[in-house]
C-alpha positions in Angstrom: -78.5 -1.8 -31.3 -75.0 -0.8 -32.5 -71.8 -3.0 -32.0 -68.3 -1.9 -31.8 -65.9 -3.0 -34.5 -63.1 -5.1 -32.6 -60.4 -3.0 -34.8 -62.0 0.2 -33.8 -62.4 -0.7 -30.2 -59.4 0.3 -27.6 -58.8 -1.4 -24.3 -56.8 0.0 -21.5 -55.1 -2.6 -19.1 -53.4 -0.7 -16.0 -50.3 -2.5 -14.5 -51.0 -4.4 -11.2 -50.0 -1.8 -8.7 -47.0 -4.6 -7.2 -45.3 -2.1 -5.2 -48.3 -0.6 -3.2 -48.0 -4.5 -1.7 -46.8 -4.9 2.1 -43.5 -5.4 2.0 -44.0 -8.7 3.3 -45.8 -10.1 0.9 -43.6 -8.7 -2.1 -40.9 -10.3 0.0 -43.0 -13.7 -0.5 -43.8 -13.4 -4.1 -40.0 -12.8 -4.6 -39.1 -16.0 -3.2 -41.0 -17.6 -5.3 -38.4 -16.3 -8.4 -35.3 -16.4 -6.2 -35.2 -19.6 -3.9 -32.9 -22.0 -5.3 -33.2 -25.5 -4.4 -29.3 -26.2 -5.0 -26.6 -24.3 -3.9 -25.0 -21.5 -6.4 -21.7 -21.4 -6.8 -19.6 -18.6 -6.6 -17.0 -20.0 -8.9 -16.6 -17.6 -11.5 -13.7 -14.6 -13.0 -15.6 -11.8 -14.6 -19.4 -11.9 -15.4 -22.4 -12.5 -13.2 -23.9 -16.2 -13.5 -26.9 -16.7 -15.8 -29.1 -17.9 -12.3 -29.0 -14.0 -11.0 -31.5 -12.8 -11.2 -30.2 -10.1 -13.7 -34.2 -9.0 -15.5 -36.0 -8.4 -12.2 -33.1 -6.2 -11.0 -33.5 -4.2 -13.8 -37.3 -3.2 -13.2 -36.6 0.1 -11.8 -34.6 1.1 -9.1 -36.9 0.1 -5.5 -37.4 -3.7 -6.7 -33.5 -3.6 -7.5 -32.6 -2.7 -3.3 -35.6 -5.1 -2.3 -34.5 -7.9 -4.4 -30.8 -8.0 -4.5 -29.9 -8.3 -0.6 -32.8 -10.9 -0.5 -31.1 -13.1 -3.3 -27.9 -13.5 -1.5 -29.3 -13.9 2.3 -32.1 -16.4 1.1 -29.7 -18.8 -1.4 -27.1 -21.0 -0.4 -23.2 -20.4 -2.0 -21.1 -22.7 -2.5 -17.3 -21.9 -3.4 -14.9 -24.9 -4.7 -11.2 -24.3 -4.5 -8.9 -25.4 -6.8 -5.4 -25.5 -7.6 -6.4 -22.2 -9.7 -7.8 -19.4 -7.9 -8.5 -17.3 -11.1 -12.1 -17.8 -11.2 -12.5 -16.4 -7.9 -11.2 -13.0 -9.2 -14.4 -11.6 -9.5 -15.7 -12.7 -5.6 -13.0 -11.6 -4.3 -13.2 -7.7 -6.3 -14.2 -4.3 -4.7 -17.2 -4.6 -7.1 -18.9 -8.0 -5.5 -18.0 -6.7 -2.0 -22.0 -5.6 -1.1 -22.9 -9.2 -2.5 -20.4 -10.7 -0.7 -21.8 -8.5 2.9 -25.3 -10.0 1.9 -24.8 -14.1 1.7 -25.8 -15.6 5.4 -24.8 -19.8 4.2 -21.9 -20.8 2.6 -20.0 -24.4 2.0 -16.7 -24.4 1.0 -15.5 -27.6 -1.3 -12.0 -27.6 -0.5 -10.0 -29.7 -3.5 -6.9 -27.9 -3.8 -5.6 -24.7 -1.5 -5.0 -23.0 -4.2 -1.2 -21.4 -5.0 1.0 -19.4 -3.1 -0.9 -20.3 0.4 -4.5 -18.4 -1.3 -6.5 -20.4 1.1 -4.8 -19.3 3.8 -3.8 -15.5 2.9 -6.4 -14.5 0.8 -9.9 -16.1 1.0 -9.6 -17.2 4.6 -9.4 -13.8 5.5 -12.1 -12.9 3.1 -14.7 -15.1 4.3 -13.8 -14.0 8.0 -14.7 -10.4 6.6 -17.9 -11.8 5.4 -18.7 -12.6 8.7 -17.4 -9.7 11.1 -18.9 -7.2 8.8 -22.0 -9.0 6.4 -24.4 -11.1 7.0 -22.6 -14.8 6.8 -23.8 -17.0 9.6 -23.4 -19.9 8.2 -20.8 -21.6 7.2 -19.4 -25.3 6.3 -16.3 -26.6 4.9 -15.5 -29.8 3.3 -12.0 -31.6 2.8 -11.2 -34.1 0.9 -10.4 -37.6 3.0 -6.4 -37.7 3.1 -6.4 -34.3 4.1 -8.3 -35.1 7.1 -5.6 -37.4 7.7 -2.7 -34.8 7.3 -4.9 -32.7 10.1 -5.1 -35.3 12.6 -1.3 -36.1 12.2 -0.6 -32.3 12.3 -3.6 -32.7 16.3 -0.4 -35.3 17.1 2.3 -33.2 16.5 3.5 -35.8 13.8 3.3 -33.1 10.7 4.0 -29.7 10.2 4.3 -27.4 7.4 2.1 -25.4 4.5 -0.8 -27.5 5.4 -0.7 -26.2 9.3 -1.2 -22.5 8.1 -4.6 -24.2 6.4 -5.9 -26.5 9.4 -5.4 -23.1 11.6 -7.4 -21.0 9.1 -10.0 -23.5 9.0 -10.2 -23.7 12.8 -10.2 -19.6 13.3 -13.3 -19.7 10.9 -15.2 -22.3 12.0 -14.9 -21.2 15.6 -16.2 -17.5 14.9 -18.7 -16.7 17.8 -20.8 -14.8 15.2 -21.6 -18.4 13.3 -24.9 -20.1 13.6 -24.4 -22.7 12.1 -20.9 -24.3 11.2 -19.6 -28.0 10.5 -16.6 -29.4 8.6 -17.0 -32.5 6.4 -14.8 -35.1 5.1 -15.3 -36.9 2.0 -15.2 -36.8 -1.7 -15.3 -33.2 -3.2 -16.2 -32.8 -7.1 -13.6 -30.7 -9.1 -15.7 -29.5 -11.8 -18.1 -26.6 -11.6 -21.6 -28.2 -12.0 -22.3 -31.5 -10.1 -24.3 -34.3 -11.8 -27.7 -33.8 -12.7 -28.7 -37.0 -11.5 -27.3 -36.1 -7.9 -28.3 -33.7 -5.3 -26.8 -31.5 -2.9 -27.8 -33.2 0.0 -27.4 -37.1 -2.0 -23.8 -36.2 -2.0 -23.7 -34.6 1.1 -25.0 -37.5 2.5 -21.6 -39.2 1.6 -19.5 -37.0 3.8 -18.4 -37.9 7.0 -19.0 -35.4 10.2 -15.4 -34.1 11.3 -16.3 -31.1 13.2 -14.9 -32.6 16.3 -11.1 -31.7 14.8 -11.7 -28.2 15.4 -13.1 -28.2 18.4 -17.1 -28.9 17.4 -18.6 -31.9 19.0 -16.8 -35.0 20.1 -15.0 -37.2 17.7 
């Protein structure tokens, strides 16, 4: 009886054939590597977070198309607004435009405006876009508390001014026919980036106060 010598010996492994898979079950094992528990923000100027999902895109060309329109429809996206709007370059470019078709939720954290009316004259417009012609269908806003109060003095006639053009462009989104889902919150909205550790979406969530009624969702 002979034996092989282990250093002589060659083994041949064949990749598990992944894409001979129905579609629907790839689309299941994807999941698994894209579903994020917490929203993502879309708060950035010129490179690609580190949570996309940048080494599975790269396998080869038919798991890039699979995965890419699944990341973006499957995640939540959130977008804080600041006093600067420079970090929202790279949303806003040509380049992130097929992304931007592909998201179906998104929460705005409205802090700031932004300068020069950019709420209003820039990514207003932009997330109307996202809706007429991608895949966004659902969509929620949150203000912070005394600009709730500015709004309901502006329902009574009592205010007018740079903050009308916003209240307007808030109602014109949030009353889109094509939305599935939309609410506007009131409450406390963070102003960095990354939210504490030790608090979840839907712990701070749970803070904000229903308003929808001020544009014409729900009763007050």
């Amino acid at each position: 009886m002979s034996l092989l010598n282990p250093a002589t010996s060659t083994t041949t492994t064949k990749p598990f054939p992944f894409l001979d898979l129905p579609p629907e079950l790839r689309e299941k094992i994807y999941l698994l590597f894209l579903a994020s528990p917490e929203p993502l923000s879309l708060f950035f100027s010129s490179k690609i977070p580190a949570y996309f999902p940048h080494d599975l895109l790269l396998t080869c060309s038919q798991i890039y198309h699979e995965v890419r329109p699944l990341f973006f429809a499957y995640n939540r996206f959130t977008i804080r607004l600041t006093r600067h709007c420079s970090e929202l370059n790279y949303f806003l470019s040509p380049d992130f435009l097929d992304a931007r078709h592909s998201i179906r939720t998104l929460h705005l954290l409205l802090s700031r405006w932004g300068s020069n009316s950019f709420f209003s004259r820039t990514l207003a417009p932009c997330i109307s876009d996202m809706i007429l012609n991608g895949s966004l269908r659902n969509v929620e806003i949150t203000v912070k508390t005394p600009a709730v109060r500015k709004f309901q003095q502006m329902m009574e006639g009592e205010v007018y001014g740079e903050g009308q053009k916003n209240f307007e462009a808030i109602k014109d989104l949030l009353r889109d026919p094509y939305l599935e889902r939309k609410m506007l919150w009131s409450g406390f909205v963070v102003t960095q980036d990354l939210f504490d550790k030790e608090t979840t979406w839907d712990e701070m969530k749970s803070e904000w106060k229903d308003v929808s009624w001020m544009v014409g969702l729900g009763r007050a």
